[in-house]
NUNU-488898 format. One record per residue: z, y, x of N, C-alpha, C, O, CB in turn. Coordinates in steps of 0.001 Angstrom, whole numbers, plus 500000, padded with zeros to 6 digits. Atoms other than C-alpha are relative to their C-alpha. Glycine has a CB too. Layout:
BEGIN
ZYXZYXZYXZYXZYX
...
//
This chain:
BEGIN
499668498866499144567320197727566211500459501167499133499645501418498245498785500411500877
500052499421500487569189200534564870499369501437500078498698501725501069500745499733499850
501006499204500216567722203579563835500843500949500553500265501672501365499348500157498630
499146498782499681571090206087564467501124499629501121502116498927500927500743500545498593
499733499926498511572129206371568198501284500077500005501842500798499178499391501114500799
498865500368499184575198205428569854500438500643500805499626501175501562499930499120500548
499582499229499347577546207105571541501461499409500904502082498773500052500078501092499082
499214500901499455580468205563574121501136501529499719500944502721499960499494499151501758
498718499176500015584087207165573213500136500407501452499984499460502223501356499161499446
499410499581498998585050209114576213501365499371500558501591499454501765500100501182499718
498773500640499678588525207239576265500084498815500109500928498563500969500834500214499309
499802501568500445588446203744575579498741499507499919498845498281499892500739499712498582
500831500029499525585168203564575918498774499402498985497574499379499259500373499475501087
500468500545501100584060201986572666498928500545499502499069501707499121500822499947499155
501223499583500896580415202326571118500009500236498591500190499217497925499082499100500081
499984499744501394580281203984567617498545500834499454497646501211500204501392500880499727
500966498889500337577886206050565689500138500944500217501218501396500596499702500214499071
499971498882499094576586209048566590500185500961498735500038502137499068498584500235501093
499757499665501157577280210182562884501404500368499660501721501261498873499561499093499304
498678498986500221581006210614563144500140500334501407499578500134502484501550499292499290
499487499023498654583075212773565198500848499715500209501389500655500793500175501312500083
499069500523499504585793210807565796499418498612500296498491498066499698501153500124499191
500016501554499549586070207288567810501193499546498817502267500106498598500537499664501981
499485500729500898587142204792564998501036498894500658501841498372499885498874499444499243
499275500569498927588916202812567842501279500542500071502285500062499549499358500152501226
498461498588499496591662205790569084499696501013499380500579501862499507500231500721501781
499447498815500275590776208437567347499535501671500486499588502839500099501167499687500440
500577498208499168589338211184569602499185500358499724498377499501499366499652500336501353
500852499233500654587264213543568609498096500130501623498050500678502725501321501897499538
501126500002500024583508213133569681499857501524500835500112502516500152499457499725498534
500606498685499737582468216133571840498470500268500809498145500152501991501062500653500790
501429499870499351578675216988571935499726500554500577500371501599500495499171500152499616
500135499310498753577067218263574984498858500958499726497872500565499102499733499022501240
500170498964499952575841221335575143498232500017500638498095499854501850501244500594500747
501406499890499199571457221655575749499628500990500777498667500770501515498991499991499249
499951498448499443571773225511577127500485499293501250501402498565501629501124501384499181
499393500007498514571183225712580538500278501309500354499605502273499986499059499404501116
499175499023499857573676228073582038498964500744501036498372500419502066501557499569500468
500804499076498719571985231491583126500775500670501326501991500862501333499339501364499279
499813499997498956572236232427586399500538500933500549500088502015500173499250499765500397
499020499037499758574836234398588212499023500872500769497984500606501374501393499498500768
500646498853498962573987237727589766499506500044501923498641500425502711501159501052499863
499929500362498382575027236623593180498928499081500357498420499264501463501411499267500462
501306500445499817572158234206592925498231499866500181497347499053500451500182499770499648
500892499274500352569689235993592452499416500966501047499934502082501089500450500554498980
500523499568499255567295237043595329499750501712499388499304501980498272498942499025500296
500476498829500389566979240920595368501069501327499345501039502557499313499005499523499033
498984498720500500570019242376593722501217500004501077501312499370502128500723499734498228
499159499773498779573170243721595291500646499034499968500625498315500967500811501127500152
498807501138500041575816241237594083499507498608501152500267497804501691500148499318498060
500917501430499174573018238495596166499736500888501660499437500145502595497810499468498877
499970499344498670572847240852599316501866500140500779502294499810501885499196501730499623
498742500295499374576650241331599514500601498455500083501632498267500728500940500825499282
499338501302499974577151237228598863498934500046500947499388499112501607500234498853498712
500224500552498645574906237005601734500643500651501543500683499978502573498515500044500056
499003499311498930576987239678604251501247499012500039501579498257500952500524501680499512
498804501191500285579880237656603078500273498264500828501191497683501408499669499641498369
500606501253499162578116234384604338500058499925501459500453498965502121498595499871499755
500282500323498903577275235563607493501229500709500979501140500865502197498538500381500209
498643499569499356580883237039608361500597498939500005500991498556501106500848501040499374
499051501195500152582671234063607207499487498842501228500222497959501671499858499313498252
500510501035498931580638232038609799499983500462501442499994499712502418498562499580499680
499058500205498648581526234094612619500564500114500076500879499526501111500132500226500857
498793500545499971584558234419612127500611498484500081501692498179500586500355500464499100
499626501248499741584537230724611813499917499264501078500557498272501426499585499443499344
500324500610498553582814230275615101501284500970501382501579500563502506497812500473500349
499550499274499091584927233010616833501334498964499926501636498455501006500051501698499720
498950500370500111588108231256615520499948497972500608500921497221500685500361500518498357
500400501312499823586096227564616643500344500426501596500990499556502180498323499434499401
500439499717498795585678229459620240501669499905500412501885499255501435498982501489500211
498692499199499434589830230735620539500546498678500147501251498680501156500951501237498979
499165501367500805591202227044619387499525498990501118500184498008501461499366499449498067
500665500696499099588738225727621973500444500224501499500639499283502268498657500298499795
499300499233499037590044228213624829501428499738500252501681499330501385499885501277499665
499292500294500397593207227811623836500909498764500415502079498810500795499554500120499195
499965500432499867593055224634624164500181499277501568501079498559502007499585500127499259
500262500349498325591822224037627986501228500536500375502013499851501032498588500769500915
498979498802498894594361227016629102501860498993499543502946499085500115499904502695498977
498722501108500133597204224307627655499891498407501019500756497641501441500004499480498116
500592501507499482595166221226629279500493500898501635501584500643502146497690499372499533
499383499374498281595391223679633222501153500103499637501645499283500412499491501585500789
499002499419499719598377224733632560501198498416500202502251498420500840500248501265498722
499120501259500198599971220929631956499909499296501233500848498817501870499563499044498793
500319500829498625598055219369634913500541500973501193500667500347502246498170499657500216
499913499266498644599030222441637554501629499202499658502062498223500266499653502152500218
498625500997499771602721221373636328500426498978500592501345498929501409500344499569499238
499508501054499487602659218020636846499478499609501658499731498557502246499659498981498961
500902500637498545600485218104640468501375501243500904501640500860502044497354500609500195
498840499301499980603625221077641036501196498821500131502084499075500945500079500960498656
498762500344500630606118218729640057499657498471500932500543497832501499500141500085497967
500567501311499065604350215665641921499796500751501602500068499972502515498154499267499261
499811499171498442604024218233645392501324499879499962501644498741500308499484501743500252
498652499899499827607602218880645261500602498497500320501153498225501386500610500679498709
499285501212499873608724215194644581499458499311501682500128498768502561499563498944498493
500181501034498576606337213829647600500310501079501563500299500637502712497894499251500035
499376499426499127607499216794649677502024499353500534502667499196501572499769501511499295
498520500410499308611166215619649773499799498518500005500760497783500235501545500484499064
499756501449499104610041212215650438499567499460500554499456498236500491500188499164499767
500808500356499178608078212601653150500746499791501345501497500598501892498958500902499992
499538500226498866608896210792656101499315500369501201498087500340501118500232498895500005
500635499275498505608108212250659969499644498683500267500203497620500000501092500912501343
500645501241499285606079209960661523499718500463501280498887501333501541498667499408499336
500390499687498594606321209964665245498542500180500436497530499511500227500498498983500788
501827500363499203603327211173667310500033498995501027501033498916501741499193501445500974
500151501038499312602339208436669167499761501017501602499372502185501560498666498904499291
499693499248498750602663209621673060498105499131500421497699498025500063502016499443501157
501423500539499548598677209206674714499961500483501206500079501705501287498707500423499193
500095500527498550598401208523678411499009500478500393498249499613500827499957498628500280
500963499704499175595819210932679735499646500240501229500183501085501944499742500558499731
500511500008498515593993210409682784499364501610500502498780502562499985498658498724500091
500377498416499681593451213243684777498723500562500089497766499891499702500453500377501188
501798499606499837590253215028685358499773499961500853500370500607501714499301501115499723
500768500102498335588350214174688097499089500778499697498529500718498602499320498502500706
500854499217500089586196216839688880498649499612500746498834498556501350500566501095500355
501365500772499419582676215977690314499794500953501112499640502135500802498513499861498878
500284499700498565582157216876694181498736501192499852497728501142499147499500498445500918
501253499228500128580035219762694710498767499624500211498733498730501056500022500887500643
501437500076499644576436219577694913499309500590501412498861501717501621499372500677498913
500379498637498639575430220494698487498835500487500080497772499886499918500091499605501547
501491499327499886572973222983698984499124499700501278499299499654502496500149501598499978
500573500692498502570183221755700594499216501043501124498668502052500680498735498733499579
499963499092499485569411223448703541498226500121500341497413499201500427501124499910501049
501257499221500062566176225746703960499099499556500868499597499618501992500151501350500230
500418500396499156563177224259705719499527501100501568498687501999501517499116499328499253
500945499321499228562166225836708712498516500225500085497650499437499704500199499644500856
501136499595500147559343227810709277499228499516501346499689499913502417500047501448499691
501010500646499189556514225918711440499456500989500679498747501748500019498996499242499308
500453499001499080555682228199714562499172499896500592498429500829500895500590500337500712
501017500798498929553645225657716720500152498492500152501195497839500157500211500547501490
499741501508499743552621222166717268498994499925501300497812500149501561499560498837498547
500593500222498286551967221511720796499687497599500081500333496581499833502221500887501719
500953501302500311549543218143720989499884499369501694499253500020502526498122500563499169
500329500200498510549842215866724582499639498899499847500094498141498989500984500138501098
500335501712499409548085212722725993500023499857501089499522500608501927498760499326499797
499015500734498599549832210595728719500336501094500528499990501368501677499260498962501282
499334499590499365551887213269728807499395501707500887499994502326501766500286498742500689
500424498739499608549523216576729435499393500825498856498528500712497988499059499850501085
500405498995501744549188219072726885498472500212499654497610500276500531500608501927500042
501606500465500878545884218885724788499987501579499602500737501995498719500010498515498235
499754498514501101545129222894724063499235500153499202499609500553498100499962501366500490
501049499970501211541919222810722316498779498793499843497887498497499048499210501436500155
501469501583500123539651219656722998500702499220501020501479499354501965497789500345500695
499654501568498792539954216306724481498737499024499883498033499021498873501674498772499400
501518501063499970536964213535725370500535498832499742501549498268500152499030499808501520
499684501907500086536959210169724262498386499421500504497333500049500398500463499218497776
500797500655499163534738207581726157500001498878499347500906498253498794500343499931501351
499940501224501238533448205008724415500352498764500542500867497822499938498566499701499212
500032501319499401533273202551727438501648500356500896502336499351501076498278499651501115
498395500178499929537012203857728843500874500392498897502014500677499265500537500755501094
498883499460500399538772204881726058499763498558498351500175498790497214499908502214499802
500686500773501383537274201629723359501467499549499324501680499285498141498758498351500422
498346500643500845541211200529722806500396501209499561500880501173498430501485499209501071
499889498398501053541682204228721744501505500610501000501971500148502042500558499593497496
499156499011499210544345206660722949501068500622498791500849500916497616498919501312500791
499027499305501019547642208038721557500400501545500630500556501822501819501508498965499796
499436499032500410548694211243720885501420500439499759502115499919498887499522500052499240
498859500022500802551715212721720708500344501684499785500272502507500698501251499059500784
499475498669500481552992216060718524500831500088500349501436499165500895500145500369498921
498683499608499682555840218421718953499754500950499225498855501723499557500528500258501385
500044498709500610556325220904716221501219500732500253502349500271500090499768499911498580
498768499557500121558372223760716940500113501368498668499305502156498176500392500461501605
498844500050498879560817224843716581500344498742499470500065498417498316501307501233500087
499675501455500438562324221120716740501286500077498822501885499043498527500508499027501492
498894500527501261565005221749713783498957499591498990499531499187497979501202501339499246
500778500027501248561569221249711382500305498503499590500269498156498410498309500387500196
500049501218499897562133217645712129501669499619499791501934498471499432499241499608501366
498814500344501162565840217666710933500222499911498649501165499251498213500764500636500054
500078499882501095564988218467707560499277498927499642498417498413500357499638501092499671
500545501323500878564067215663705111498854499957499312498695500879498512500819499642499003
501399500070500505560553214628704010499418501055500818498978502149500465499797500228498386
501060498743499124558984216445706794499454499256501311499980498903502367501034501648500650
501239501157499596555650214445707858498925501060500378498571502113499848499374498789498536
501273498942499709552873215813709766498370498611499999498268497397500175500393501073502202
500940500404500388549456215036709105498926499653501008498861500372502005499730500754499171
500878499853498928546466213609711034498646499620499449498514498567498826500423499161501216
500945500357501128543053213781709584498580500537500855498414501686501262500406500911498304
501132499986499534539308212916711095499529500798499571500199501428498753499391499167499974
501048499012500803536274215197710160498807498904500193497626499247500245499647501830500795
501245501352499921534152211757710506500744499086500260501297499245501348498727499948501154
499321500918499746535930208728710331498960498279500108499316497120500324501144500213498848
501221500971498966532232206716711180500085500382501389499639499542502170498244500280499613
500098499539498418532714208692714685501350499495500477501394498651501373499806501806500306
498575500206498868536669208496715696500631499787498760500266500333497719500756501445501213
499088500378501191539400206915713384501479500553500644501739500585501847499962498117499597
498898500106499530542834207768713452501595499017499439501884498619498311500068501268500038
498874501314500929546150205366712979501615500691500252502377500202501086499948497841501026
498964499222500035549174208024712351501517498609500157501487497473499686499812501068498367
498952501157499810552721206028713382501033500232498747500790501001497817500856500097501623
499485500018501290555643205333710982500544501544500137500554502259499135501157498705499661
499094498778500138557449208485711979498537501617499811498731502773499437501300500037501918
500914499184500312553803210254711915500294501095501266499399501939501316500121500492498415
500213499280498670554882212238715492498662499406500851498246500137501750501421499799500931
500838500795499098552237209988717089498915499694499423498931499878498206500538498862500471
501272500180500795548803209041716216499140499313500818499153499660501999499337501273499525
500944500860498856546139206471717809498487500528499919497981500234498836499970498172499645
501184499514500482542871207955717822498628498749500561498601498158501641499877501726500676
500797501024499301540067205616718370498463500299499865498137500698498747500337498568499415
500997499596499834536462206194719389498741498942499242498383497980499921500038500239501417
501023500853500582533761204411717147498482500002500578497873499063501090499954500373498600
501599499390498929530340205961718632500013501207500661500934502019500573498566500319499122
500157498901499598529288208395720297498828501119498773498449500920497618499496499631501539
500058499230500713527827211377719296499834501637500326500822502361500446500884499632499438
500322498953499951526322214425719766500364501438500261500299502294501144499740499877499394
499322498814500855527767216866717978501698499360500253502107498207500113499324500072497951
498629500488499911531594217021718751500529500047498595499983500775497766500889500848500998
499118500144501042534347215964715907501199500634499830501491501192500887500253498935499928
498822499132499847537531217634715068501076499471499154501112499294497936499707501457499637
498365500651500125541048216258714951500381501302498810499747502350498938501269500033501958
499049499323500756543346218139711945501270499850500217501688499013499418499874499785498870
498179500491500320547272217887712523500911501294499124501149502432499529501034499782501925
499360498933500645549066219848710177501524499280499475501796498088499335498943500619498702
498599500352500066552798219930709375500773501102499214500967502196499745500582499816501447
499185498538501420554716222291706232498883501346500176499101502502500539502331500942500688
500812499041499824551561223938706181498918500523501160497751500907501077500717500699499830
500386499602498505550938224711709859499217499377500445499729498312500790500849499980500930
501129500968499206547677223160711384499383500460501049499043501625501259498888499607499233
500789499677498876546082222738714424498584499275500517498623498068500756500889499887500958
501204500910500251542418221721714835499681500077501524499671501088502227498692500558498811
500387499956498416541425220414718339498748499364500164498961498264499654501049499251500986
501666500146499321537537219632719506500023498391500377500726497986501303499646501162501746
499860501375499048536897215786720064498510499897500448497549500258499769500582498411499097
501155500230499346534213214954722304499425498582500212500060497747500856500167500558501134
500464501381499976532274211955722132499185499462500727497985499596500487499600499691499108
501017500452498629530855210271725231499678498432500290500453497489500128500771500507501467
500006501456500000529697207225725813500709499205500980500666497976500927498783499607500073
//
């Protein structure tokens, strides 16, 4: 191993001693490197001015670099709108002159039928009197039933006036026992008529109800045997 260090020519690249100063190869002169490390610039140097103005310096150059990143960017778009309004300009125009009319189609409307008035329905009359007869002789406040002549029972017949109450629609008169263990009654379909029928006798008289849009008339039944 030798003892005196080697050195590679810078040119040609050849290993020689580190004893001469020329490469024995080409010729070039040997240049030794320098152990001084280089002192340090001002501008480097936390604390002084030359290192306060290289940092102002720094922080201008970077916005300016961003301001000039921002214009280039702007710039940019306002070329990108401005190209597309052209061509959507330039594409309106072309499909304007080559637009063809297209007939309206003709549509066949039916006329309006209007819907028939609603008739107003007309006002019930007001219930004045209901006059109450059997076979035909007016009943004013009581009537007798007999248990042994009347056991098939007896009809009744109403008259409310004034008789227009009975032109108007849904207009039913009522017939209603006050004991229906003593006398029953069997109202007809039209409800003018009513069968009254005698179950027992009885003491104490019972009392018929007929009422009609309100209007009632209560008549006395008498119960005999």
């Amino acid at each position: 191993m030798s003892v005196i260090p080697q050195v590679k020519c810078r040119r040609c690249g050849e290993s020689f001693s580190a004893l001469r100063s020329r490469c024995p190869n080409c010729g070039t002169r040997r240049v030794s490197q320098s152990s001084r490390t280089p002192s340090p610039t001002p501008s480097t140097v936390k604390g002084t001015a030359a290192y306060e103005r290289a940092e102002t310096n720094t922080r201008w150059q970077m916005i300016f670099g961003l301001i000039l990143v921002v214009a280039v960017i702007l710039a940019v778009i306002v070329m990108v709108s401005t190209s597309l309004n052209g061509l959507d300009n330039q594409s309106g125009k072309g499909s304007n002159n080559n637009i063809v009319a297209t007939p309206t189609p003709t549509v066949n409307t039916a006329p309006t039928v209007e819907p028939p008035p609603t008739p107003t329905p007309t006002p019930t009359p007001t219930v004045e009197g209901i006059n109450i007869q059997c076979f035909g002789t007016d009943v004013k406040d009581e009537f007798t039933l007999s248990l042994s002549r009347d056991a098939a029972g007896i009809t009744l017949q109403a008259t409310v006036l004034p008789m227009e109450v009975f032109t108007t629609e849904n207009t039913r008169i009522t017939w209603k026992s006050s004991d229906e263990s003593l006398f029953m009654v069997t109202p007809s379909d039209d409800t003018r008529s009513c069968k009254v029928e005698i179950l027992q006798t009885s003491a104490t008289p019972g009392a018929l109800t007929v009422t009609c849009n309100g209007f009632s008339v209560v008549l006395t039944v008498r119960l005999v045997a």
